[in-house]
N, C-alpha and C positions, 0 to 999 in steps of 0.2 A: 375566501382568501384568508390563511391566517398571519398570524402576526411575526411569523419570521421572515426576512431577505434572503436565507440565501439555508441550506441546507448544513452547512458550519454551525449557523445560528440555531438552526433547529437542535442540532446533536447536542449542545452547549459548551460550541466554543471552545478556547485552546485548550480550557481543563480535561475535555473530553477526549479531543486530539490526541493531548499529551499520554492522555490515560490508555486510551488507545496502542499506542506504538508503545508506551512500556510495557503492556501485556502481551501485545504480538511477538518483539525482538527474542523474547528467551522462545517461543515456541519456535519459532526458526533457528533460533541457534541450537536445538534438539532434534530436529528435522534433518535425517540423514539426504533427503535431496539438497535441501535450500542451503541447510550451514556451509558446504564448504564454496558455496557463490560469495559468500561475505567474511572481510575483515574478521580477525579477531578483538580488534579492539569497535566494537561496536556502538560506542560512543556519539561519534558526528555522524554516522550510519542515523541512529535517530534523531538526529539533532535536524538532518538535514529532510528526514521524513516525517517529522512533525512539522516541519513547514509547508513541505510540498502538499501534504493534506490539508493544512490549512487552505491555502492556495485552490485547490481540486475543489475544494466541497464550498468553495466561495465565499472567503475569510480574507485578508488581507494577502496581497501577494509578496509574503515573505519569502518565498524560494527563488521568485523572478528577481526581488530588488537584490537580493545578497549573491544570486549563482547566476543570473541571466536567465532566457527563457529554458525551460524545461527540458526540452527535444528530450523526452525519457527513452523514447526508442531506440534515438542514438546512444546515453549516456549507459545504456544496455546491451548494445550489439556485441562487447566484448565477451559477452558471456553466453555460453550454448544454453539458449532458454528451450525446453521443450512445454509441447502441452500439461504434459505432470508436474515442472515447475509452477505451471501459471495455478494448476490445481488446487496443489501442495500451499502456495503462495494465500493461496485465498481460503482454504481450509486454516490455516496459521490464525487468518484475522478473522474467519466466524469464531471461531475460537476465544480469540479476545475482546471479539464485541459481548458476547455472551458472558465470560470472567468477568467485565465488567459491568454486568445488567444494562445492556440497551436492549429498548423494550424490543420486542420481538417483530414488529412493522417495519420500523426503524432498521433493527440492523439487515433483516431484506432491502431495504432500500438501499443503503450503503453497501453490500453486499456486490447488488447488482451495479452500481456505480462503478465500483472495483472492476466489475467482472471485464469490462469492455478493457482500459489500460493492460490489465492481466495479461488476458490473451493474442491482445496487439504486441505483446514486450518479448511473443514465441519466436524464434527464429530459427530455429532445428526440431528435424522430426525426430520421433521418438527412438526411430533405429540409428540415428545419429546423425544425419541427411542435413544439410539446408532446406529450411522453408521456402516458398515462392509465396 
């Protein structure tokens, strides 16, 4: 067993977090699938994603006390996500796990953690279709 709780702990915590979502935001806002999903004022966009990963990777639950429970799926549906979003989405943040040097175990680990939310968030097929 080592000596972390929870996987937050391990990454180190909000600085990490933080560090995290400020290197991912500009590569999605360069990302001709993802940018035009999001605000231009991208601001509380990470405000509210540095919490929710707080939260996800088992850090205090600041997304649940400030916004209520998560329901990300819902908070999603407005938007035609396909499998290339969820891709594209996850490509953005190897991306910036890497920019940032997490060790290379690590950010497979987070990676894959990612990957499930990801692909749960699809709700249209690729040709344009409704998911079931």
């Amino acid at each position: 067993m080592n000596r972390y709780n929870s996987l937050y702990e391990l990454m180190g915590g909000h600085e990490t977090v933080a560090r995290m979502v400020e290197a991912f935001y500009p590569r999605v806002q360069k990302n001709e699938l993802l940018s035009p999903l999001f605000q231009r004022d991208i601001g509380p966009v990470m405000e509210k994603q540095i919490q929710f990963l707080t939260q996800f990777f088992g850090g205090p639950s600041l997304f649940s006390d400030q916004h209520g429970h998560p329901m990300m799926r819902a908070r999603h549906l407005p938007f035609a996500i396909t499998k290339e979003h969820a891709d594209a989405w996850l490509s953005c943040m190897s991306g910036a796990l890497e920019e940032i040097g997490m060790p290379e175990d690590l950010k497979s680990h987070v990676l894959e953690r990612l990957s499930g939310p990801a692909h749960h968030f699809v709700n249209t097929a690729s040709d344009g279709g409704n998911e079931s």
